[in-house]
N, CA, C and O atoms as a MOPAC input file, in Angstrom:
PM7 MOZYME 1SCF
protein

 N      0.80200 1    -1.18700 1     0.00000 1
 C      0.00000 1     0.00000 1     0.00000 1
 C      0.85000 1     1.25900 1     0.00000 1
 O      0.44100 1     2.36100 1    -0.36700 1
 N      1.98700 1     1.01200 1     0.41500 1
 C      3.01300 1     2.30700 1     0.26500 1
 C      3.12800 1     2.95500 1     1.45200 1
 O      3.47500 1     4.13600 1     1.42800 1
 N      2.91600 1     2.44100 1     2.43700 1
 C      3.06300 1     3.05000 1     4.00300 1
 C      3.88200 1     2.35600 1     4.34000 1
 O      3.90600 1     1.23400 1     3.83500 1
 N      5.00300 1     2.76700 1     5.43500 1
 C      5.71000 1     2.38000 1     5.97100 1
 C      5.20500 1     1.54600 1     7.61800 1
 O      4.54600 1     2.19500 1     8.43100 1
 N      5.47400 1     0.61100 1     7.80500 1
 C      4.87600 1    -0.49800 1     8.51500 1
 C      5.31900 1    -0.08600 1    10.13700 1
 O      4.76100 1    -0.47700 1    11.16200 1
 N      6.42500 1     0.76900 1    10.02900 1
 C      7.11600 1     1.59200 1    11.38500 1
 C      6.27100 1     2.75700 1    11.39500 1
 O      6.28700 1     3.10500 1    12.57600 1
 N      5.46900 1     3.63900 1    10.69300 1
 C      5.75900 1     4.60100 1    10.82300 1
 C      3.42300 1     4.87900 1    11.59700 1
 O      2.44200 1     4.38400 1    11.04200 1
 N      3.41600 1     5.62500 1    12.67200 1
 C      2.06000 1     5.07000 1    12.95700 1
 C      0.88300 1     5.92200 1    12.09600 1
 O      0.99300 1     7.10600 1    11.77600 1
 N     -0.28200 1     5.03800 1    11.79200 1
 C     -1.50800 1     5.66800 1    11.00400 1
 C     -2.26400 1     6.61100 1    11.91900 1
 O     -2.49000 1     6.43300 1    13.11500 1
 N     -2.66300 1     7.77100 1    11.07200 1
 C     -3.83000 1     8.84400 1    11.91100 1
 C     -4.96300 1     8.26800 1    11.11000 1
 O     -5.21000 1     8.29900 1     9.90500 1
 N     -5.63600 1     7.68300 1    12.24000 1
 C     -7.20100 1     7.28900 1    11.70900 1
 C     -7.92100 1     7.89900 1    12.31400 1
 O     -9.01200 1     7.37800 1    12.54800 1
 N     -7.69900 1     9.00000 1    12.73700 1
 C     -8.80100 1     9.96400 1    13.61700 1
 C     -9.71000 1    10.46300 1    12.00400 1
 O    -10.92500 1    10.39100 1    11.82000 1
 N     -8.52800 1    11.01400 1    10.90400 1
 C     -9.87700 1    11.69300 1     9.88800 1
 C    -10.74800 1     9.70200 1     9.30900 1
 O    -11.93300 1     9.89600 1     9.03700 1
 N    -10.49100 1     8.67700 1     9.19400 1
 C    -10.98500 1     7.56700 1     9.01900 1
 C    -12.39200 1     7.85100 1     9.96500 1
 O    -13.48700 1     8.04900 1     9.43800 1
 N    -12.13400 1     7.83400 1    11.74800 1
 C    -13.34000 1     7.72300 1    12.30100 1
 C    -14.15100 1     8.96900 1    12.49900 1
 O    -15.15300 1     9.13100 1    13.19600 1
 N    -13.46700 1     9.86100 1    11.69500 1
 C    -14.37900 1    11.61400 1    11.63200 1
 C    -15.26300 1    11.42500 1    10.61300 1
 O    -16.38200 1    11.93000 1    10.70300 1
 N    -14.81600 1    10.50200 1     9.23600 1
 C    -15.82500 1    10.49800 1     7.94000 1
 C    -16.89800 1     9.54400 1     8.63100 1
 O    -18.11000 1     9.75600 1     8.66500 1
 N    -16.21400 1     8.43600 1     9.18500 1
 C    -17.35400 1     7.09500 1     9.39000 1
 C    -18.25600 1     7.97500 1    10.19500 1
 O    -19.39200 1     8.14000 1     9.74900 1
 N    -17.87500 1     8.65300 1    11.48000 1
 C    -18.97000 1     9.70100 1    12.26300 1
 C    -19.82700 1    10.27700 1    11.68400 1
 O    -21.00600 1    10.08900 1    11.98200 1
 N    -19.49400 1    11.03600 1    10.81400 1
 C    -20.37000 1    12.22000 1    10.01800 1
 C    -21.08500 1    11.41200 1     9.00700 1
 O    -22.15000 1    11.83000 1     8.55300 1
 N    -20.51300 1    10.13600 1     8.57000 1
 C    -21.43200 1     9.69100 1     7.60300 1
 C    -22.71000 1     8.86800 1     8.56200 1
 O    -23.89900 1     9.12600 1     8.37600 1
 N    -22.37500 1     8.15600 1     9.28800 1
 C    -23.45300 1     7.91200 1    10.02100 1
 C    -24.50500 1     9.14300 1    10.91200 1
 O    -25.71700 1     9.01700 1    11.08800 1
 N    -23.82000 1    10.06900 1    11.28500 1
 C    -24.57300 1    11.14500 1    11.69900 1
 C    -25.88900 1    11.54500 1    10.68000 1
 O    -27.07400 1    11.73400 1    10.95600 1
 N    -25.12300 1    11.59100 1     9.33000 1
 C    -26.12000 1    11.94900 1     8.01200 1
 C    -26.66800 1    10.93700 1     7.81500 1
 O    -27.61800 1    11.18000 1     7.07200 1
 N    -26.60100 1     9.36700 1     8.17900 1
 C    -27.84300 1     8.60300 1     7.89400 1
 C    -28.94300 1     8.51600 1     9.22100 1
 O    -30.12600 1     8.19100 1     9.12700 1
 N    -28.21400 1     8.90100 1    10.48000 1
 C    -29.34500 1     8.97300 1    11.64200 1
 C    -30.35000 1    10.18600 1    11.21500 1
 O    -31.53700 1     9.93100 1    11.42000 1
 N    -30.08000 1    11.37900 1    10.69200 1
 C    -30.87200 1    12.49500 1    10.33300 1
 C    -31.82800 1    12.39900 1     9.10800 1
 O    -32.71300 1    13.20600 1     8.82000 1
 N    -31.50300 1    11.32200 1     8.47600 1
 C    -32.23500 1    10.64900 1     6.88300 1
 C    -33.44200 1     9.87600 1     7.45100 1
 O    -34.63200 1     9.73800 1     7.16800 1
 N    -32.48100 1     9.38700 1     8.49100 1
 C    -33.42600 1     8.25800 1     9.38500 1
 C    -34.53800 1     8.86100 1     9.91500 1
 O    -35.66600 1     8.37400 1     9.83100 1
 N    -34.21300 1    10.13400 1    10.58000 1
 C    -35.23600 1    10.58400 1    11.15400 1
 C    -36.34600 1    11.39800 1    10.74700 1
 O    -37.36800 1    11.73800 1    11.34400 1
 N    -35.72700 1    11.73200 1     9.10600 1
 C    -36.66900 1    12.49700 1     8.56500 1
 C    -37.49700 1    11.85800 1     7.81700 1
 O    -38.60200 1    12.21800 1     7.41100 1
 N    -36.69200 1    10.48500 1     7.57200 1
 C    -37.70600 1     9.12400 1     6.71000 1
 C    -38.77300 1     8.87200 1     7.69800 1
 O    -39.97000 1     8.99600 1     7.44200 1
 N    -38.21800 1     8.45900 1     9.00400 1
 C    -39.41200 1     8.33300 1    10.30900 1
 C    -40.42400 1     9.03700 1    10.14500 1
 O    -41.53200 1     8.55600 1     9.90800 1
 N    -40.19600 1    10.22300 1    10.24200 1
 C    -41.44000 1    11.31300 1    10.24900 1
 C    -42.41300 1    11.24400 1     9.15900 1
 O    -43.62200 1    11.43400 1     9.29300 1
 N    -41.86200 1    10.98700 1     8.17200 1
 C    -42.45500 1    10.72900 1     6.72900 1
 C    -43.21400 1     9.41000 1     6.72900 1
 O    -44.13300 1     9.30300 1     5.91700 1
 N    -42.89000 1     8.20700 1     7.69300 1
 C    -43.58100 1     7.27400 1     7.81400 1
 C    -44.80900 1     7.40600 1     8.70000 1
 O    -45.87000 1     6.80800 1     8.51800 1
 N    -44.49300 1     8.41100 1     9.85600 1
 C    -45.47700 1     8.33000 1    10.80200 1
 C    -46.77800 1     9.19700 1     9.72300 1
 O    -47.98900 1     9.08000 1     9.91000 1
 N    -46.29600 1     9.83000 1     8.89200 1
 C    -47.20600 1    10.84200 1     8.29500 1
 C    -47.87600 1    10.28000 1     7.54500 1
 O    -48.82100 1    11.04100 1     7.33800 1
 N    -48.00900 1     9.36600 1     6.95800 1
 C    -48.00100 1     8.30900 1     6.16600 1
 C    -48.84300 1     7.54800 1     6.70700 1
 O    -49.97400 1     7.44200 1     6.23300 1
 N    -48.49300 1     6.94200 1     7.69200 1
 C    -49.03600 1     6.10400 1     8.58400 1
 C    -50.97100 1     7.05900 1     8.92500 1
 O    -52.07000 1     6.59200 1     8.62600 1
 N    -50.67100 1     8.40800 1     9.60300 1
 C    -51.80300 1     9.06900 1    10.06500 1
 C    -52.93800 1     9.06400 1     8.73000 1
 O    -54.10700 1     8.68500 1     8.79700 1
 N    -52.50200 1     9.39200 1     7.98700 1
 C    -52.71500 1     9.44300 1     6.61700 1
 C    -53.50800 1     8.06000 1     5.76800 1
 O    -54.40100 1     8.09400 1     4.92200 1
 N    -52.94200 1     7.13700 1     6.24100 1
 C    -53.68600 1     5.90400 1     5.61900 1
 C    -54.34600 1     5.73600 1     6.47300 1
 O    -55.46700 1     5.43700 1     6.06200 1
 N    -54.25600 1     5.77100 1     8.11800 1
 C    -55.49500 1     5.52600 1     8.70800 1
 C    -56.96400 1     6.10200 1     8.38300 1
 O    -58.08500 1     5.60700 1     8.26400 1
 N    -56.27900 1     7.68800 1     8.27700 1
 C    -57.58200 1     8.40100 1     8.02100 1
 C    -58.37200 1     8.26900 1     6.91000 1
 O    -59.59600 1     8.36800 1     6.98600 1
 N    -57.48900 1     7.94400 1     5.35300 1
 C    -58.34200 1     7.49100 1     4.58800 1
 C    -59.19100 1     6.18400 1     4.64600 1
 O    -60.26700 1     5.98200 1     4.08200 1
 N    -58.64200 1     5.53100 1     5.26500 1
 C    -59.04400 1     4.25100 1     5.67900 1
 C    -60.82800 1     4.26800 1     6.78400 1
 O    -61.78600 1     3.51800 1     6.96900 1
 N    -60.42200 1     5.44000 1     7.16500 1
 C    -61.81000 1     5.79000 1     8.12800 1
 C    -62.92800 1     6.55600 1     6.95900 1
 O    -64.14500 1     6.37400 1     6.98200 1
 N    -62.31200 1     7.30000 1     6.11800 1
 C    -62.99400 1     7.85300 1     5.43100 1
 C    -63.97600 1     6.71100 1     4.43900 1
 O    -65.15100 1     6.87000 1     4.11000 1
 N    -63.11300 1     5.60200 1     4.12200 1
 C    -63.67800 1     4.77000 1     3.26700 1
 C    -64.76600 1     3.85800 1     4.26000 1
 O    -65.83100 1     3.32900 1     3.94200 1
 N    -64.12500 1     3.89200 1     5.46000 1
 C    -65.41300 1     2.94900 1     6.48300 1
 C    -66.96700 1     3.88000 1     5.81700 1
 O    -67.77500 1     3.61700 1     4.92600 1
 N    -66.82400 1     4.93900 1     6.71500 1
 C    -68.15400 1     6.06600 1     6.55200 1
 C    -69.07900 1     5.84500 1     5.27900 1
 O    -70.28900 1     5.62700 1     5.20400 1
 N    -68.10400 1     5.97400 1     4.30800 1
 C    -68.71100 1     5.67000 1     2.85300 1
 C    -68.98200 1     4.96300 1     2.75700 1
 O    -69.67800 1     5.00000 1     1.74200 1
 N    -68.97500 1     3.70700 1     3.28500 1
 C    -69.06600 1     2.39900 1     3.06400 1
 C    -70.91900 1     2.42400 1     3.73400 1
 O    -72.04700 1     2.34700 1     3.24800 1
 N    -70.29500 1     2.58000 1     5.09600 1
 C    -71.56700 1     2.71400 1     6.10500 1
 C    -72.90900 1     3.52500 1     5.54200 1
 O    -74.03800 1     3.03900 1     5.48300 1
 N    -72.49700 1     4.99100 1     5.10600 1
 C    -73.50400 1     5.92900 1     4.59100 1
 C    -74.21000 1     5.18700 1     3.43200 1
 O    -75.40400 1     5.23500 1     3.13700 1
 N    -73.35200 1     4.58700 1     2.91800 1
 C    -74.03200 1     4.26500 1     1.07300 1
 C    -74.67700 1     2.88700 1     1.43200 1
 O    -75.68300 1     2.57800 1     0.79300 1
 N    -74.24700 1     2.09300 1     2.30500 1
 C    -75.30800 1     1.00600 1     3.14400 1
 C    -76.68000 1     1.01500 1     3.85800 1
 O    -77.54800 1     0.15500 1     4.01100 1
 N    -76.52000 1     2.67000 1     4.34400 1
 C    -77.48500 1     3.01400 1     4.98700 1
 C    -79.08500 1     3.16700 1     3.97600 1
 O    -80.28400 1     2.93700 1     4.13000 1
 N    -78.16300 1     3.69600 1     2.92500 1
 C    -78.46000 1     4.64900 1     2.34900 1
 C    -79.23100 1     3.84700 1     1.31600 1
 O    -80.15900 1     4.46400 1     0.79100 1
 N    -78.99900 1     2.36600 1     0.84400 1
 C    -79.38600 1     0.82800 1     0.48100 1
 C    -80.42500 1     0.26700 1     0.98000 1
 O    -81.23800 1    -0.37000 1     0.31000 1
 N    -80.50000 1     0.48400 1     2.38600 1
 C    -81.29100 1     0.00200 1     3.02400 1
 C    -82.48500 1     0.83700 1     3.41100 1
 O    -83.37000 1     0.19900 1     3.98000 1
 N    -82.77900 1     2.54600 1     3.16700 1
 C    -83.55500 1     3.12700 1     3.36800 1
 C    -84.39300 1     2.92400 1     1.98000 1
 O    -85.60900 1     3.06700 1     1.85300 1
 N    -83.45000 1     2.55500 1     0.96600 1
 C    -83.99600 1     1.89600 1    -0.23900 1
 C    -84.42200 1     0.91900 1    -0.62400 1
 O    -84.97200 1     0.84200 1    -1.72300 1
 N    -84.22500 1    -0.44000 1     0.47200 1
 C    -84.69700 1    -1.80100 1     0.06200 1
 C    -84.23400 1    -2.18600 1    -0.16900 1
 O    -84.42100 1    -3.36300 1     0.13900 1
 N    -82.42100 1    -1.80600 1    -1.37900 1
 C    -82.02600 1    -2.79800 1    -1.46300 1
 C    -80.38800 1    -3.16500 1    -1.06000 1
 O    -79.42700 1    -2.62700 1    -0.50900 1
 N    -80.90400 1    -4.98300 1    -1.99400 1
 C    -79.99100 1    -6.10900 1    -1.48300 1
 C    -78.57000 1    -5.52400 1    -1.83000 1
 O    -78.44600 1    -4.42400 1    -2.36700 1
 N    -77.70500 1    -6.17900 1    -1.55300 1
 C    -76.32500 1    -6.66200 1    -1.73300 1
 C    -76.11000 1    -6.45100 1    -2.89500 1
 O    -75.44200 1    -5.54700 1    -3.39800 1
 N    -76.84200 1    -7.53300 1    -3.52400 1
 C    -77.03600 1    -8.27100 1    -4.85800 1
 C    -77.38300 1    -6.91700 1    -5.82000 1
 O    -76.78200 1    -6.73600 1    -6.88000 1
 N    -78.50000 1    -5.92200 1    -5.28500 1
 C    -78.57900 1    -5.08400 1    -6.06500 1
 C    -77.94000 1    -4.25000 1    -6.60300 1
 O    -77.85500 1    -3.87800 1    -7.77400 1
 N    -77.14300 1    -3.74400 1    -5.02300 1
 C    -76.05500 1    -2.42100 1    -5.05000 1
 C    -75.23500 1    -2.97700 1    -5.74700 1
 O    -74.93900 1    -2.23600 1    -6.68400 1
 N    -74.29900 1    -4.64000 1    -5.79900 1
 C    -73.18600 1    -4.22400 1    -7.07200 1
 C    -73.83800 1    -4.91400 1    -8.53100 1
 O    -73.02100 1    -5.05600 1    -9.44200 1
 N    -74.99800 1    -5.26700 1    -8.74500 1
 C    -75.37500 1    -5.27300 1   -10.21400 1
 C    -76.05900 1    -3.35900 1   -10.42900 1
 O    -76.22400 1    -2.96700 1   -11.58400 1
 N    -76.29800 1    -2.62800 1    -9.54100 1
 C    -76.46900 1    -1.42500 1   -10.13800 1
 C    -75.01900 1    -1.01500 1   -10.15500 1
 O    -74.73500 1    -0.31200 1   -11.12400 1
 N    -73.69300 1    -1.36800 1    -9.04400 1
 C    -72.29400 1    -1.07000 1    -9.73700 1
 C    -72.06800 1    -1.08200 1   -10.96900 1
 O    -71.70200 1    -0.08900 1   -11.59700 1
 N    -72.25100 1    -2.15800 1   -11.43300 1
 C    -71.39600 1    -2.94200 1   -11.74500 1
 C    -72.17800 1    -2.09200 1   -13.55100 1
 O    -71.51800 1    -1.92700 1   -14.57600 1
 N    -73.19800 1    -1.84400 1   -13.41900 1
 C    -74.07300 1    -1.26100 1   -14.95300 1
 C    -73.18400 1    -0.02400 1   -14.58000 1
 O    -72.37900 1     0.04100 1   -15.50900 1
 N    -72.89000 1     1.08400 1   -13.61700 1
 C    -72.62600 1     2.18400 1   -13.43000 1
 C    -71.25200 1     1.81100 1   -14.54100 1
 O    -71.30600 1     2.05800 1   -15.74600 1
 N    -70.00800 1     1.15400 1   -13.83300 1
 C    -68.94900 1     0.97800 1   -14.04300 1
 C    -69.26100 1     0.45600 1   -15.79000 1
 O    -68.44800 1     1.00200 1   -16.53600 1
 N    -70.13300 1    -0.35300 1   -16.44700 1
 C    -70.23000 1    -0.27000 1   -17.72100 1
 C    -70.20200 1     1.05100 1   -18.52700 1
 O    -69.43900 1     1.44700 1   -19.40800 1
 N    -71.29600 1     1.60500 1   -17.93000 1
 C    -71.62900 1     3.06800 1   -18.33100 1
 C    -70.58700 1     3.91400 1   -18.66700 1
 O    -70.55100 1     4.47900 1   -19.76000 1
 N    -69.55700 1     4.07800 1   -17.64000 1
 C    -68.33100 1     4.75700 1   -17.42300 1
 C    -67.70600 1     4.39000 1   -19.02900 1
 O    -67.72300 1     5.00500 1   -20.09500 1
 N    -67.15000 1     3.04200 1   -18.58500 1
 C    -66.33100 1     2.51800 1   -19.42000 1
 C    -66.56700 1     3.01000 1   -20.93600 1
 O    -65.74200 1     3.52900 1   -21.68800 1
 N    -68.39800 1     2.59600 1   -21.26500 1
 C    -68.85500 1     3.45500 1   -22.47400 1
 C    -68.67600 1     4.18500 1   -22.59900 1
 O    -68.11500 1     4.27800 1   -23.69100 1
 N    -68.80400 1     5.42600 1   -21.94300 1
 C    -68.75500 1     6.90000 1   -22.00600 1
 C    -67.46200 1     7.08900 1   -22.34800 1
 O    -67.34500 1     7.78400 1   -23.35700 1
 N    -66.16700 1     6.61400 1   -21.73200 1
 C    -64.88400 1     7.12600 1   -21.64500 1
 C    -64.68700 1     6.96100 1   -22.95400 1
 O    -64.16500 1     7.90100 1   -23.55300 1
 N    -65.09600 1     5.59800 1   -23.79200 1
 C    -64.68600 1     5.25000 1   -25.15400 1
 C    -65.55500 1     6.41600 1   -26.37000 1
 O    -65.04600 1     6.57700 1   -27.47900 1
 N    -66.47700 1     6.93200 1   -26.10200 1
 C    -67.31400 1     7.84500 1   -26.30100 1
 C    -66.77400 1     9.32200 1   -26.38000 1
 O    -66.93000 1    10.16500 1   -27.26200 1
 N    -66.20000 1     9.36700 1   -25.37400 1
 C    -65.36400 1    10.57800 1   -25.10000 1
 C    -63.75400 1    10.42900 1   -25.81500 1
 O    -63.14800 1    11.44500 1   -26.15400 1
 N    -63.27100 1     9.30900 1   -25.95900 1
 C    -62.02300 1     9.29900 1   -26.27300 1
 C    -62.20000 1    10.03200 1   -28.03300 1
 O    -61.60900 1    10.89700 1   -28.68000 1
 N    -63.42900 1     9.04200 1   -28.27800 1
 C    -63.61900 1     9.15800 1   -30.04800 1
 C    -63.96800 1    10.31600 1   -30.28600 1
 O    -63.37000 1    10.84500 1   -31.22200 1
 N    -65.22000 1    11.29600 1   -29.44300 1
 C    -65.41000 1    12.20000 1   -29.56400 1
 C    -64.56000 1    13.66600 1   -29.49200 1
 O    -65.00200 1    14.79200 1   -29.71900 1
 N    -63.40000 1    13.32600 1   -29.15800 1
 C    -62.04300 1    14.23100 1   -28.83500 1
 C    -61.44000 1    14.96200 1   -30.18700 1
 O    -60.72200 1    15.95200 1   -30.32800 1
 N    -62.21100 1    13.78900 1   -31.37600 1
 C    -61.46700 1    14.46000 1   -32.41500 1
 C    -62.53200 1    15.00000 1   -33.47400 1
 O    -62.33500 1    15.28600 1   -34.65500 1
 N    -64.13600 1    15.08700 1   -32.47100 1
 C    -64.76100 1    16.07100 1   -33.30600 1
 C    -65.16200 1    17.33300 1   -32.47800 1
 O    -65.06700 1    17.17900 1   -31.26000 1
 N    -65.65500 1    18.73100 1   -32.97800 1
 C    -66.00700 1    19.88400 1   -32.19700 1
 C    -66.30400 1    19.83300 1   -31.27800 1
 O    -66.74000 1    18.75800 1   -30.86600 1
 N    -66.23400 1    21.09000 1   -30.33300 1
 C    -66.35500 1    21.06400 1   -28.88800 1
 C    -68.39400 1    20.98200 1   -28.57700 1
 O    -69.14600 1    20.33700 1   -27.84600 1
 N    -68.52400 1    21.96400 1   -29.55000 1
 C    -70.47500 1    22.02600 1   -29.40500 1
 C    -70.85600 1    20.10600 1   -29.78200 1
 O    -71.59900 1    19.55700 1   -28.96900 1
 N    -70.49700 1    19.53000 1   -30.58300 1
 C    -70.83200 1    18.03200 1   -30.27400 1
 C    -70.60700 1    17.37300 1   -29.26900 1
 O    -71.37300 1    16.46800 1   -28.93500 1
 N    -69.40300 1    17.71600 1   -28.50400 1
 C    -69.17600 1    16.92500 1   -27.33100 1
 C    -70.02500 1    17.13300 1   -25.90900 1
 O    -70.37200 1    16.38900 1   -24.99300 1
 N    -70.19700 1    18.80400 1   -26.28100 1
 C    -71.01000 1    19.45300 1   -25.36600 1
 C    -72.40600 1    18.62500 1   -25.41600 1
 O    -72.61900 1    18.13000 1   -24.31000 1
 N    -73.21800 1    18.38300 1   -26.17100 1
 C    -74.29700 1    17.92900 1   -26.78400 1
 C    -74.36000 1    16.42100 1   -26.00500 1
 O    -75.12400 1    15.95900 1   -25.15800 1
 N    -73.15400 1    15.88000 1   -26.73000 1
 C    -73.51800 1    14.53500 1   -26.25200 1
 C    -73.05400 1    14.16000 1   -24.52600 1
 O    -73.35700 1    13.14000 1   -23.90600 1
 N    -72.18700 1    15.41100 1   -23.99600 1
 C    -72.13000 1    14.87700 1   -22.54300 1
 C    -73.10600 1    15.53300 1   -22.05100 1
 O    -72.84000 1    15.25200 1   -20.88200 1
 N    -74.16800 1    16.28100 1   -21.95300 1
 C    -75.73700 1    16.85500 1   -21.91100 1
 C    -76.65000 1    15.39900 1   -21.71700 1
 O    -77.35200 1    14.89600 1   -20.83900 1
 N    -76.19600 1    15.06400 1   -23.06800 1
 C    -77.24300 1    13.72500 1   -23.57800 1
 C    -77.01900 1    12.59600 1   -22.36600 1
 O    -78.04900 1    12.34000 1   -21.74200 1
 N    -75.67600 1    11.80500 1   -21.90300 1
 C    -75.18600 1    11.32500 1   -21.20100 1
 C    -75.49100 1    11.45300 1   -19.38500 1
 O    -75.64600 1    10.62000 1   -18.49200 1
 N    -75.47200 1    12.99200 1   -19.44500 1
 C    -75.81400 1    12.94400 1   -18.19500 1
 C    -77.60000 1    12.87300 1   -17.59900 1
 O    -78.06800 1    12.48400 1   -16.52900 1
 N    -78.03900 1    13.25500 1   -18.43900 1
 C    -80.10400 1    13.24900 1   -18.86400 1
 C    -79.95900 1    11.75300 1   -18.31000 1
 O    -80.37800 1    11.17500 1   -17.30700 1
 N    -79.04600 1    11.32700 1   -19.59500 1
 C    -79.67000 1     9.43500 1   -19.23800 1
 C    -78.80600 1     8.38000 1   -17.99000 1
 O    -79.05000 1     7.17700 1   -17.89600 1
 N    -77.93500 1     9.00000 1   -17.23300 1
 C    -77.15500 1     8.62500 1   -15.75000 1
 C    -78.80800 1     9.38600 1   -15.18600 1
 O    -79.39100 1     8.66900 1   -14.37200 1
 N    -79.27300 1    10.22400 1   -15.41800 1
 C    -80.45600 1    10.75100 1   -14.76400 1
 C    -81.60600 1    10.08100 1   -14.57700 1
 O    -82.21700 1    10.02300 1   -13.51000 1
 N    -81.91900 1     9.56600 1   -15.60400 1
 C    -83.07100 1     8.95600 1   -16.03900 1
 C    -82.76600 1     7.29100 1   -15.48300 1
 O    -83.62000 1     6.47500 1   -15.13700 1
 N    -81.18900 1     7.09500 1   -15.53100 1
 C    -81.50700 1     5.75000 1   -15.05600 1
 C    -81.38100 1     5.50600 1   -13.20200 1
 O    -81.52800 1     4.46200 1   -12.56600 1
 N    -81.11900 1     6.63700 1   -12.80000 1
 C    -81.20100 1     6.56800 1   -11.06700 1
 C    -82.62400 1     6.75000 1   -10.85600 1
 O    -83.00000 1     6.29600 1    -9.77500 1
 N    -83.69400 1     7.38100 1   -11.70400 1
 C    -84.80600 1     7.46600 1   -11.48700 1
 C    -85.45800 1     6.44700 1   -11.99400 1
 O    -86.59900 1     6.24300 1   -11.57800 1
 N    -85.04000 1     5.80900 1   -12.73400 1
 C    -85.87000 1     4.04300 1   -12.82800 1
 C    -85.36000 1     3.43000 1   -11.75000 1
 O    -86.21900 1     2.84100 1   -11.09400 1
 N    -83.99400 1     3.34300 1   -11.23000 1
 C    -83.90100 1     2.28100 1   -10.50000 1
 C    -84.18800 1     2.64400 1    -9.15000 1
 O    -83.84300 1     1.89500 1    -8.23600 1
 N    -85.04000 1     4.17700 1    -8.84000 1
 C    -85.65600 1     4.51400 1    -7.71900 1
 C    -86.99700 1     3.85100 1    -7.58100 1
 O    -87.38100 1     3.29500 1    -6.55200 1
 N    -87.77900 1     3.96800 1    -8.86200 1
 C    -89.24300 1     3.81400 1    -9.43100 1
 C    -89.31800 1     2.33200 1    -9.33100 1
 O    -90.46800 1     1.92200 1    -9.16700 1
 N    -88.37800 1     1.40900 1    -9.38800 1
 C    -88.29700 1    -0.40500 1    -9.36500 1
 C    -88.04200 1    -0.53800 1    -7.58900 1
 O    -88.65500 1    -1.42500 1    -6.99500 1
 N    -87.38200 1     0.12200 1    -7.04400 1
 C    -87.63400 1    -0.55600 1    -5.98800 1
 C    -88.48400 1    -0.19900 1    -5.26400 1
 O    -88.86700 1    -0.85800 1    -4.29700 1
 N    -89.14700 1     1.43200 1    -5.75900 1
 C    -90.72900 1     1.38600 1    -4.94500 1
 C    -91.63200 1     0.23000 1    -5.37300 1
 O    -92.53800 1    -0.30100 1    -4.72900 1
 N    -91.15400 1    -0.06400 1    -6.69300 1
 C    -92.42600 1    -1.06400 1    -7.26600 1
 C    -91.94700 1    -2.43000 1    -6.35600 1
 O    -92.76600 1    -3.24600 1    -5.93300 1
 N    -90.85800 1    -2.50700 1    -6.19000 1
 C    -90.48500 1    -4.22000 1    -5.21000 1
 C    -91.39100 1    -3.92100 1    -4.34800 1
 O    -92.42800 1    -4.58500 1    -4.34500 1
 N    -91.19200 1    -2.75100 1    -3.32700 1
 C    -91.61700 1    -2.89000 1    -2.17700 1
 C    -93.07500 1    -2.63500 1    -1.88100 1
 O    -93.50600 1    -2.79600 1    -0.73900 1
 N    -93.84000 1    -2.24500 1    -2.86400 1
 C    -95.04700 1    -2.09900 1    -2.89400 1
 C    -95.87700 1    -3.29900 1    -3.32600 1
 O    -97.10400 1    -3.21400 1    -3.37600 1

């Protein structure tokens, strides 16, 4: 290595870098920590937020009559709907803005028209 085997090593700057470099990962550490705890508060709360929703839109099922079964086959048409629309909207991107206007008008009438049938069917179940 080119040192003389008599002559003695200063490893004080050796354990000054190893110091300071660990100093700078305890402070990484601690700012990663914080970032976890934040994180942490953070998913709980959305996590509560999604209970509520869960609860409200159950409630909210049942002041309506309906089943299980209903709420995700009316999902599950919603999530069709979407899917249509988006493909609707993708195509429609490359004609005028007054057509698009028109047909998301048209679109929303009939998301309208179909929460009011599937209001009008379960008065008719329950009647």
């Amino acid at each position: 290595l080119g040192l003389d085997p008599k002559e003695p090593l200063d490893i004080s700057q050796f354990r000054n870098k190893k110091n300071m470099r660990n100093e700078r990962y305890r402070a990484e550490n601690q700012v990663l920590m914080k970032e976890v705890e934040r994180l942490e508060e953070e998913r709980i709360e959305l996590k509560q937020q999604v209970r509520r929703l869960a609860q409200e839109k159950g409630h909210r099922a049942v002041e309506m009559g309906l089943t299980a079964e209903d709420l995700s086959a009316i999902q599950d048409f919603k999530e069709q709907l979407k899917r249509k629309n988006q493909g609707i909207s993708e195509k429609n991107q490359l004609l005028g803005d007054p057509q698009v206007k028109e047909l998301q008008i048209k679109v929303e009438q009939l998301d309208k028209d179909q929460e009011q049938s599937e209001v009008r069917l379960q008065q008719a179940k329950t009647e």
